[in-house]
Residue, then its C-alpha position, 0 to 999 in steps of 0.5 A: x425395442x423388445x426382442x426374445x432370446x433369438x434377437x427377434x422382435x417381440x409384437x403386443x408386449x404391454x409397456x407400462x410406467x409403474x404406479x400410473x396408468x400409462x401403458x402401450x404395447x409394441x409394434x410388429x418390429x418390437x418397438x414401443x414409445x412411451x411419454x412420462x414426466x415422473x421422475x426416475x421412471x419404472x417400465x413393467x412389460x408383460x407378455x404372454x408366456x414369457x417372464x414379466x421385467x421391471x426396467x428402471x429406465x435410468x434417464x434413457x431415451x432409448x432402451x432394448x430389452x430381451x424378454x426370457x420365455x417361461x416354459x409351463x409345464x402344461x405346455x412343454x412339449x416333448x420329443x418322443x419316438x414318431x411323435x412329440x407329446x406335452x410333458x405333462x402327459x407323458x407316462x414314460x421316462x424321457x430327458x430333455x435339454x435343449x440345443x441352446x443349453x448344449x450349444x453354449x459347451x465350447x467344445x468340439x463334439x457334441x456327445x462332450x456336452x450331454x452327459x450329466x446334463x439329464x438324468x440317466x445319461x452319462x458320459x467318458x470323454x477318454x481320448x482327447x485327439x482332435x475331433x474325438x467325443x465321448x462314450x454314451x450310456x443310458x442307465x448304465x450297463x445292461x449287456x455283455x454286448x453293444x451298450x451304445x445307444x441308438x441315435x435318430x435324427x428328425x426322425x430318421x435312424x443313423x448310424x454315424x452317431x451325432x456328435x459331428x452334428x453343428x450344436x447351432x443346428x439343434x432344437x433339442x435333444x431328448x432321451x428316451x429310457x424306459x420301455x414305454x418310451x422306447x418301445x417304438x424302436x423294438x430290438x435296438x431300444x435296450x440300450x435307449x435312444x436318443x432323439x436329435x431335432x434339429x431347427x426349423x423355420x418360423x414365420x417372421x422376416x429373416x433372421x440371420x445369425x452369426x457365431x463364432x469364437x477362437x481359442x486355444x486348447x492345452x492338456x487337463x492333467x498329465x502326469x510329467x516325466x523324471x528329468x535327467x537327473x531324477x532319472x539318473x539317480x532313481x536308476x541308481x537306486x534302482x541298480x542298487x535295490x537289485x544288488x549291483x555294486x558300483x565298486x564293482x567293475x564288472x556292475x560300475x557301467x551300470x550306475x551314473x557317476x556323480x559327474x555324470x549326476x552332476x551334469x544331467x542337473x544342466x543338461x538332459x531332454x524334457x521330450x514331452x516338451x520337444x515333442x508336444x506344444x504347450x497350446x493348439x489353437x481351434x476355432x469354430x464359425x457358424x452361419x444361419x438363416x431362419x425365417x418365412x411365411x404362412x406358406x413357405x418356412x426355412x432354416x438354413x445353416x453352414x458351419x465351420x470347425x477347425x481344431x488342432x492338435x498339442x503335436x504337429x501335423x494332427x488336426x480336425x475339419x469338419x464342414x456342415x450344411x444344413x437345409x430344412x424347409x416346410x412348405x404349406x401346399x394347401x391348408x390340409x398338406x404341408x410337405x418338408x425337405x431336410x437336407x444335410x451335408x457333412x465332411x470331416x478331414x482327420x489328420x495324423x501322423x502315421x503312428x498313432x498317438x497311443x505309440x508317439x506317447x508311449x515313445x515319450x515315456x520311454x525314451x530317456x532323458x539323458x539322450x539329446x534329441x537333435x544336433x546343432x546341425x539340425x539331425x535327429x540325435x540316435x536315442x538308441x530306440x525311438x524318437x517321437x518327434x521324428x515319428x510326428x514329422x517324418x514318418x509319413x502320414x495318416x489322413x481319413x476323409x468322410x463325406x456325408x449326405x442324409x436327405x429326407x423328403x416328408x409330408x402331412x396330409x390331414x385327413x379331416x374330411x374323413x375324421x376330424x384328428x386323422x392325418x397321413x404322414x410319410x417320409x423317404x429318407x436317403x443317406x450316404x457316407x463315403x469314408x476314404x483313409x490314406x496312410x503313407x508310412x516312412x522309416x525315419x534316421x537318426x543319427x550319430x556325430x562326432x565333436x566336429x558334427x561328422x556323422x558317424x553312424x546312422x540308425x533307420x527306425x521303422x519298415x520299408x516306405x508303405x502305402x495303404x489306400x481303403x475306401x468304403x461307401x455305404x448307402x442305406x434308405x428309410x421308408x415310413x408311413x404311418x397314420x396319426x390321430x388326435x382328438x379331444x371328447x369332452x373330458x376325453x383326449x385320444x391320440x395313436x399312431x400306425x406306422x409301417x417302416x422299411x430300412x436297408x442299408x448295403x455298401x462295397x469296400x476296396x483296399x490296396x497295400x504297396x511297398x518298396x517304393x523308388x522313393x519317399x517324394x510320391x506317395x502313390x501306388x504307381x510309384x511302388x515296386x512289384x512286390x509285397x502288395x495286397x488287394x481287397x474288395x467286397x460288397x456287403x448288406x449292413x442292415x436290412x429290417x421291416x417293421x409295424x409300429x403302433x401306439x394309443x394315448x388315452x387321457x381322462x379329465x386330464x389326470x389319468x393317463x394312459x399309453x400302449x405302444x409296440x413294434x413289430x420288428x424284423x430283421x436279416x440277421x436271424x433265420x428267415x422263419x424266426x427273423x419277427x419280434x414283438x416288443x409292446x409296452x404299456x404304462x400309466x400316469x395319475x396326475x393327483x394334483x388335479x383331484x378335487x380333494x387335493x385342489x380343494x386341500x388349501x395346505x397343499x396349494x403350493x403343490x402345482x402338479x404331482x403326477x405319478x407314473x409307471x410303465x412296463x415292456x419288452x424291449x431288444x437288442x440285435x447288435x450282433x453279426x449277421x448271419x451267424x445262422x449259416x454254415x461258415x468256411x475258411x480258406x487254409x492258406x499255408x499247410x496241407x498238400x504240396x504240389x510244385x513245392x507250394x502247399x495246396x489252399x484249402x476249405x475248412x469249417x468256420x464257426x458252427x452254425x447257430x440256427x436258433x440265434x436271436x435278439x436280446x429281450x429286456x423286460x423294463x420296468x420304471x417307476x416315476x413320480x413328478x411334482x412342482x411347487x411354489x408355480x414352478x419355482x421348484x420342480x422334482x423329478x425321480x424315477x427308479x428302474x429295474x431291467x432283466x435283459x436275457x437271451x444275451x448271445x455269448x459264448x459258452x467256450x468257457x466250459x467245452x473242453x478244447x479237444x471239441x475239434x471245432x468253434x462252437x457259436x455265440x448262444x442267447x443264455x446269458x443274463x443281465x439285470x441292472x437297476x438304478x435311481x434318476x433325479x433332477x431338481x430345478x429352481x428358476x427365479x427372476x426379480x427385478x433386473x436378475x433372472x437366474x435357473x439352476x438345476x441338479x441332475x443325479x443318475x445310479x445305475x449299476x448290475x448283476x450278471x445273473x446266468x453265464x458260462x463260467x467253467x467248473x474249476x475256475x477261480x472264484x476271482x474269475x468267475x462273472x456269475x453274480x457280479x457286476x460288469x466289469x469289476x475288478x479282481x486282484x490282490x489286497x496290499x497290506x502296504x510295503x514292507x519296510x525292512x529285511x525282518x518285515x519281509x523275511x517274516x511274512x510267509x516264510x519271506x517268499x510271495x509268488x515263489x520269489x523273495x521278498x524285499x524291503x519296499x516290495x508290496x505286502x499282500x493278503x493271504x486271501x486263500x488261507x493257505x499259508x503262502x502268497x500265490x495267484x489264489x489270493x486274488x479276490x474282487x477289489x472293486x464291483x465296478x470298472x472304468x464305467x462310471x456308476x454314479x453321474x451328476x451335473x449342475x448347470x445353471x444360469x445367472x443374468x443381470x441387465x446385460x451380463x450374463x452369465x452359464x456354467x455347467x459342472x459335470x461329476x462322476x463317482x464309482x468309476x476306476x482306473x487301474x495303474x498298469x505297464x508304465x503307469x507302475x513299472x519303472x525302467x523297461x527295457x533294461x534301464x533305458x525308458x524313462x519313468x513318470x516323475x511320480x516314481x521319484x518318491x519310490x521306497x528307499x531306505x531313507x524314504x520309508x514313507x514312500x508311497x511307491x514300491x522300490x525302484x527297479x529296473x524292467x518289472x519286478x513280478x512281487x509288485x506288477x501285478x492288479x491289486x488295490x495298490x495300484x487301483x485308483x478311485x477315479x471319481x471327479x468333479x468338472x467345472x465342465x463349461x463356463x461362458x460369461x457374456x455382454x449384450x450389448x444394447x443402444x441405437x448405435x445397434x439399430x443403426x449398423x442394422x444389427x438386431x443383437x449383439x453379444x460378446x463372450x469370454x467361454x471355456x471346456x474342462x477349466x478346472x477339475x477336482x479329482x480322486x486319482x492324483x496321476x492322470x486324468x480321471x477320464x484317461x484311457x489307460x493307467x499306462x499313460x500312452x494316450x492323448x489327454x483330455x483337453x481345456x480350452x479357452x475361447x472368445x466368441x461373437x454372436x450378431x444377428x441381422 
């Protein structure tokens, strides 16, 4: 039996006996027979747009083969804004990966499994919490403001993001990145956009499709803490470094004994091991349905997500159904229902993560964390694991529907080509969040297990409840035109969009109730309560959308596109803006003296192209226009013995506001070789985003007397490089695909406020985004001499000590102070460079995906706990990195001296404690069996398969403390997660 890549049977594949003239093709169910007498037999199958197979047959009466499709370039199409277009015409910058690649990522949100899989699409994954995903840029920054990409789905603009979107439901996923592409989406492109589809229905019999896996989730990399006695003996260390005396009476307190010492070697608590698990397990289960007629088609799918966390009572659920249908009405109508439903559940303790690990940090390791009568020990401060068990609560609930009711008219009868389109597109998102916070005791005992004192950690037993609702609709008609004139194709497209989007918000607070077993608001006291509510617009637009696609004899291209946008966050008489955009594409490869041209046969396509345009950005808030108030509650007149509420002014109006512009401009060349074997992809770019709304605070001396507003001065050009290269190959019974992808991107601020008399380090004009200012070390000084001589033995007004960071006289002016900082790195936490490798091998029935993500230019600074030791007066434990502190006897430390609470000489930004944070990621691994044979027909099972899958398995790293994608260089943050799986795929 012969079936594609879904399990589905393949019709009219010829089956031949290699070297005879025996051949035979399949049946409508993929089935073929085939009689030989040769010994040792070689089937060749061949099929029209897939890859030809050599199956040795190997004395089997029975053999199932999957035939791989081989996507031409002449005719893949392409996802773009209203529209799809073959990739051979297309003249703007877009990136596609399709939902197969994206689905094979085990992970539990899908914007973890984009970035640096296309070029100009990176991605930081810096909080690893149950149903987290990662931040997305394309082309890196281009703005002060929002640089978050607009997101459609089918169509259809969202504003929930895509990464709770089931990766079993999607078709493809494209990216549009230059203006030509983008264009069509006006003032919400500069940042590009990016176009989910989602699967549709097919003609053939049901396919029904079964995937699930199971696995187990533990942290990446996270730096572990000082055991008791590390901690004891650097704290003594510590004490010492600062001139206390352990013979002295009055300082012994201060100092562990080496009893003490000697005991914390067996004793002592390891709190990241009481307070977190060593794995979570999370599971995930997906459910579809595909099929149809010539008059009806559909695709069904329900999914399942459960995912805990590495401490108790944190977790994820996510529920997703989807229903896609197209119906054929008649031969000219076809009308569509999309319908999705979505509920996520988050569940969390009433701290959050970022306190619980802070605790764990803290809290030392000489204080035991419970008695053997089960209490919780007093640690004096907090205790996390009371804080995760005890604490109350902090659940959030969202509940999603989008329906979306579309249909296409041909309108031959009038032109040959012209069609109507429409849709009407219906969303809403209830978003319910429920925290019930608990004080929490600990407890001192004596010898015998008598309580002796009892400590209560945290405020009085709160209940706070918030709901908000928000409904938004999208209209769109449009007229669509396609025809082929000879050597001539034309295509357009007009289209008239409506959106809006309103909501109402309420919440309630409550305190002092009765008792901690009812966590509801009847159930509070009468005092300290507070109550909200309020409806709201959050979105309201109009726009005109326009495009011509032109293409002569195949090689010279043409494309013109524009939106005509409004929206209500401007003034009434200037709310309309004008976004065109135009670019061109020369196939060279179709030319005659380059067809004609023998020694560059193996060249088959070489295209360039370029494009121009204006595109926005309106993420700002609305009606920034009109004159604003504030209620003064608090001061002012007495009446009663109560001051008076009063009216004041709000921030001044600007009634100029407007839209971010951004002139685009791109660049691109494509070529293939050896039919496909190798193709290369490069595009260059280079914008100038202006009218960024800004303050200009920075230079109005503060007796102005009121806020003045955000104004559209400030400027931004960005530039940057993309590249990817792809290889494919099959031969004999081994098929395998490799691809390298490379983006660069970085910027300049060309115009902003920076006041008069600021230091240079501070100032933003000319540099990038984000970069970093700070001190240059010169090392540690290494004795009293060193130190003392070094600028009269003073930095920033205090002494100097052996072990304390040695800085750069930056100003010349003969002392270290705040004026010898200067820029120690032009780029911050985004990451400048991305790159990926994602490849494919199979053979027979193995197979075999892996995807390798990389990221360079990017950095984390080491900051509070990541490079303070012993804060609060000697009592929080440190990060075991600090064991190899300065001392005497470790001079080649790579630590400053220890010391208790902050040591100002050695807490402050410098490139001492700047980290490269640059990475490589064995990102995704799955390796596969398909299992094959009539006992598979006979169980009426189609396909088959059974694998072993994994998430960040492995990492190679620049910065050696935390993971390269942390959060903060202080360590509170929930890490990054690796996860192992096994799965199941069957198809009935």
């Amino acid at each position: 039996m012969v079936r594609n890549q879904q399990g589905e049977p393949l019709e009219g594949v010829t089956v031949a006996l290699e070297g005879t003239s025996t051949a035979t093709m399949s049946d409508a169910q993929g089935s073929f027979t085939l009689n030989y007498s040769n010994q040792n037999p070689v089937l060749l199958l061949s099929l029209l747009g897939y890859a030809s197979q050599k199956i040795p047959v190997n004395n089997r009466t029975s053999i199932n083969i999957t035939l791989l499709e081989m996507v031409d370039d002449l005719d893949e199409v392409v996802v773009v804004g209203y529209g799809t277009q073959k990739k051979i015409n297309l003249t703007g910058s877009v990136a596609t990966v399709s939902g197969e690649e994206v689905a094979r990522t085990p992970t539990n949100n899908l914007s973890n499994a984009i970035g640096g899989r296309m070029p100009g699409v990176s991605s930081v994954n810096n909080d690893g919490r149950p149903g987290n995903g990662s931040t997305i840029r394309v082309r890196g920054l281009s703005t002060l403001n929002d640089n978050n990409p607009l997101v459609v789905v089918d169509g259809i603009i969202r504003s929930d993001g895509f990464g709770n979107i089931d990766p079993n439901e999607v078709e493809s996923i494209s990216v549009l990145k230059d203006a030509s592409a983008a264009a069509v989406y006006g003032a919400r492109a500069a940042n590009g956009v990016i176009l989910i589809t989602t699967k549709r229905g097919k003609v053939g019999k049901p396919l029904l499709t079964y995937s699930g896996m199971v696995g187990l989730q533990e942290p990446t990399q996270y730096p572990t803490l000082m055991n008791a006695y590390e901690y004891g003996v650097t704290r003594n260390q510590a004490f010492l470094n600062q001139g206390y005396d352990p013979s002295n009476p009055a300082q012994a307190n201060n100092f562990y004994t080496d009893a003490e010492l000697e005991k914390f070697k067996k004793d002592g608590t390891d709190w990241y091991a009481e307070t977190f698990k060593d794995q979570s397990p999370q599971n995930q289960h997906n459910l579809t349905m595909q099929g149809g007629s010539e008059s009806i088609r559909y695709f069904g799918s329900l999914g399942y997500l459960n995912q805990s966390g590495i401490y108790d009572n944190i977790g994820f659920k996510r529920y997703n159904i989807r229903s896609n249908i197209d119906a054929s009405i008649t031969n000219s109508l076809t009308v569509g229902l999309n319908l999705e439903g979505r509920q996520e559940l988050f569940e969390a303790p009433s701290w959050d993560a970022s306190d619980i690990f802070h605790r764990v940090i803290n809290v030392s390791p000489t204080r035991k964390a419970y008695y053997p009568s089960g209490r919780a020990a007093n640690t004096t401060g907090s205790h996390p694991v009371e804080m995760i068990r005890n604490s109350g609560y902090n659940d959030q609930e969202y509940n999603i529907f989008q329906g979306t009711l579309f249909f296409n008219q041909k309108l031959d009868a009038l032109t040959k080509g012209l069609a109507l389109n429409g849709n009407f597109s219906y969303y809403k998102q209830h978003y319910f969040n429920k925290r019930f916070a608990m004080p929490y005791t600990m407890y001192d005992e004596d010898e015998q297990g008598n309580v002796t004192n009892e400590k209560m950690v945290g405020s009085r037993t709160s209940l706070y409840e918030g709901f908000d609702a928000l409904t938004n609709t999208t209209y769109n008609i449009s007229l669509n035109y396609a025809r082929d004139f000879n050597q001539h194709a034309l295509s357009g497209l007009l289209l008239f969009e409506q959106y809006g989007a309103k909501g109402k918000t309420f919440n309630a607070r409550k305190e002092d109730f009765i008792s901690n077993i009812k966590d509801e608001f009847f159930a509070s006291g009468p005092e300290n309560q507070s109550i909200d509510g309020r409806g709201y617009i959050n979105d309201a637009r109009r726009s005109l959308v326009g495009r011509v696609n032109y293409a002569f004899a195949g090689k010279y291209l043409f494309e013109a596109t524009f939106r005509h946008d409004g929206s209500y966050r401007f003034p009434k008489d200037s709310r309309f803006g004008f976004f065109p955009a135009v670019s061109a594409g020369w196939r060279i490869s179709e030319e005659p003296f380059f067809k004609n041209n023998e020694s560059l046969a193996f060249i088959n396509n070489l295209k360039l192209r370029a494009s121009k345009g204006l595109i926005g950005n309106d993420r700002v808030g609305a009606y920034q226009f009109l004159e604003s108030y504030t209620i003064i509650t608090g001061s002012g007149p007495i009446v009663n013995g109560q001051a008076v509420p009063q009216v004041g002014y709000g921030v001044y109006p600007n009634t100029t506001i407007t839209w971010e512009k951004q002139d685009n401009t791109n660049v691109g060349v494509e070529w293939s070789m050896w039919n496909s074997l190798l193709n290369v992809e490069v595009d260059y770019f280079y914008r100038k985003t202006r009218d960024i709304l800004w303050s200009k605070d920075r230079s109005v001396p503060g007796t102005f007397g009121r806020q003045l507003p955000n104004e559209n001065y400030a400027k931004v050009n960005s530039k940057g490089v993309e590249f990817t290269i792809g290889h494919q190959h099959s031969f004999n019974e081994w098929k395998y695909n490799l691809r390298l992808v490379g983006s660069y991107a970085t910027n300049t601020v060309t115009q902003i406020d920076d006041p008069a008399n600021a230091l240079d380090f501070n100032k933003q004009l000319n540099r990038p985004i984000g970069y970093r200012a700070g001190y240059e070390a010169l090392g540690l000084f290494q004795s009293k001499e060193e130190a003392d001589s070094w600028y009269g033995g003073k930095q920033f007004g205090l002494q100097s000590l052996p072990g304390d960071i040695k800085y750069a006289d930056i100003d010349g002016d003969g002392s270290i102070t705040i004026q010898d900082q200067e820029i120690i790195a032009n780029y911050g936490n985004e990451p400048r460079i991305m790159y990926g490798i994602n490849g494919s091998l199979s053979w027979k029935n193995i197979d075999l995906n892996f995807f390798f993500q990389g990221a360079a230019q990017r950095n984390i600074m080491l900051t509070a706990g990541g490079r303070v030791m012993y804060l609060n007066g000697g009592s929080s434990n440190n990060f075991s990195y600090f064991t190899d502190s300065w001392s005497a006897e470790n001079k080649d430390a790579k630590y400053p001296l220890a010391w208790v609470d902050s040591r100002s000489i050695n807490n402050r930004d410098s490139n001492f404690w700047l980290r490269n944070a640059g990475y490589v990621r064995l990102k995704s691994l799955d390796v596969g069996y398909n299992f094959s044979g009539d006992w598979l027909e006979k169980i009426k099972v189609n396909k088959m398969r059974v694998y072993v899958s994994g998430f960040n398995l492995f990492t190679l790293s620049q910065i050696k403390e935390l993971d390269p994608e942390a959060a903060t260089g202080a360590g509170n943050y929930y890490p990054q997660q690796r996860n192992y799986n096994l799965g199941v795929m069957l198809s009935f």
